[in-house]
N, C-alpha and C positions, 0 to 999 in steps of 0.2 A: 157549044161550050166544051163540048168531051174532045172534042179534035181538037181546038186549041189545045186544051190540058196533057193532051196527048202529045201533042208535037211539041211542047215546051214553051210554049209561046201565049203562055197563060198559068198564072197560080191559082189553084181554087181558093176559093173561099172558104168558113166553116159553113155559112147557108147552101154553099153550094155540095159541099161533102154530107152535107146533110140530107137534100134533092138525092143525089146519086146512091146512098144509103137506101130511102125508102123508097127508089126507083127499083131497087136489087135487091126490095127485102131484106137485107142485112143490119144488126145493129151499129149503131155507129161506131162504137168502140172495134166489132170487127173489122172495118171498113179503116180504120187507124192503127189497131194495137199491132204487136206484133204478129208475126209468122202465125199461121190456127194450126192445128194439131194433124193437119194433111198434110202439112209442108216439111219434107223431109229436113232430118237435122243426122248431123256426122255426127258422133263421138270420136274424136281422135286417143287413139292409143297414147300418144304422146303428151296429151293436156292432160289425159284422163288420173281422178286423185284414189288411191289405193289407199283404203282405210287398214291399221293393222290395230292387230290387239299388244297390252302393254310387252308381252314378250316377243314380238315381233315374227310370230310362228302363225298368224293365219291373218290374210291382208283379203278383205274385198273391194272389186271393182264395180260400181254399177255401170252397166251397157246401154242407160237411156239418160235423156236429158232430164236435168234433176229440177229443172224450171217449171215442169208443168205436173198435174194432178195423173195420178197413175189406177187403174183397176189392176194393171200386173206390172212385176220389175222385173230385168233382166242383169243378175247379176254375175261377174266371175270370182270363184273364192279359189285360193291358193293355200295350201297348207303344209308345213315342213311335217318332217318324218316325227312320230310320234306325239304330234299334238293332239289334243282334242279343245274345240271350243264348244262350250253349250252353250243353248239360246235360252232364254225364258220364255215363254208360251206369249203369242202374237193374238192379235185380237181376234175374237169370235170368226168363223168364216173364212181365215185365211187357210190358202192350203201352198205348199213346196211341192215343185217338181226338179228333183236333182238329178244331172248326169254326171258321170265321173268318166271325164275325157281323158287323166291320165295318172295313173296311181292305182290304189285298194284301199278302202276308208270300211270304214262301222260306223251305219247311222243306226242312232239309238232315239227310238222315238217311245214319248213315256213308258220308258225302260225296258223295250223289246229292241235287240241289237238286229242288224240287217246287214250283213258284211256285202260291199258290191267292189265289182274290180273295173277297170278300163271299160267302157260301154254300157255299162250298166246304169240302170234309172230307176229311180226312186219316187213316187207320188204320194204325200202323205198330209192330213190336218195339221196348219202347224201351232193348233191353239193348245198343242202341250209342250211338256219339257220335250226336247230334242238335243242332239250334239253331232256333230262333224269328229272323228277320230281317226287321225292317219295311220295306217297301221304297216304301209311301205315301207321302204326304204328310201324313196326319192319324195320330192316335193308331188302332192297330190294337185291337179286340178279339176274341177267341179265348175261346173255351169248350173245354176239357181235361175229357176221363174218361179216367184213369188207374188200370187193372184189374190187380190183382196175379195171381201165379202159384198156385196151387195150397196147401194149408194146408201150412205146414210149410215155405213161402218169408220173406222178408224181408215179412209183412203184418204189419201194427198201426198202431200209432199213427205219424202219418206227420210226415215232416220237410216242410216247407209249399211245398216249392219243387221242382215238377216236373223 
């Protein structure tokens, strides 16, 4: 039956996807649904949607596919010269690991400022107030991994704006 199905020269069944399922230990919806979470997925630059805030002075990019359930996100944040954006405090557990790949920003995490320049990285709880502050001259960029807490916290599908 699998060699036919393999060489084309046969459609399975659903009793028969079913068979081949509990032959491979797999549930059936694995055995059907899309790609699993081993299956590598592009992000292309080109499709990718850059969120901005209303004055157009700090746009994020998330770096992973936004279809599936996340423990961490990998985002890009971009910032013109002299903005600051703050966050409000993210659910219990979560922590920010930020780099600043090109620019000089002041991160203010509940209210202790941390000025970092080009290379510089940042590790912090982000279940308080924080903010991103470009303190440049040129557009700053930052690179955001944002790790959620424990199963059974606020993890899933994520709202795109750190």
């Amino acid at each position: 039956m699998l060699s036919q199905i393999e060489l084309g020269k046969s459609v399975p069944t659903i009793n028969s996807l079913w068979k081949i399922a509990r032959a491979l230990e797999v549930t059936f919806s694995a055995l059907i649904g899309p790609a699993g979470e081993g299956t590598p997925v592009v992000v292309r630059s080109s499709t990718s949607r850059f969120l901005t805030n209303a004055s157009a002075t700090f746009s994020s990019r998330p770096l992973f596919p936004l279809d599936r359930r996340h423990r961490a996100e990998f985002y890009e944040l971009r910032i013109k010269p002299e903005c600051e954006e703050r966050s409000q405090p993210h659910a219990a557990g979560t922590f920010e690991n930020l780099v600043v790949a090109s620019g000089s920003l002041e991160m203010s995490v509940d209210g202790v400022v941390y000025p970092l320049e080009s290379g510089d990285a940042i590790y912090f709880n982000a279940d308080s107030v924080h903010s991103y502050r470009n303190v440049g001259k040129g557009e700053a960029i930052l690179y955001l991994v944002m790790t959620y807490g424990e199963e059974g916290s606020d993890v899933g599908l994520t709202s795109p704006e750190p």
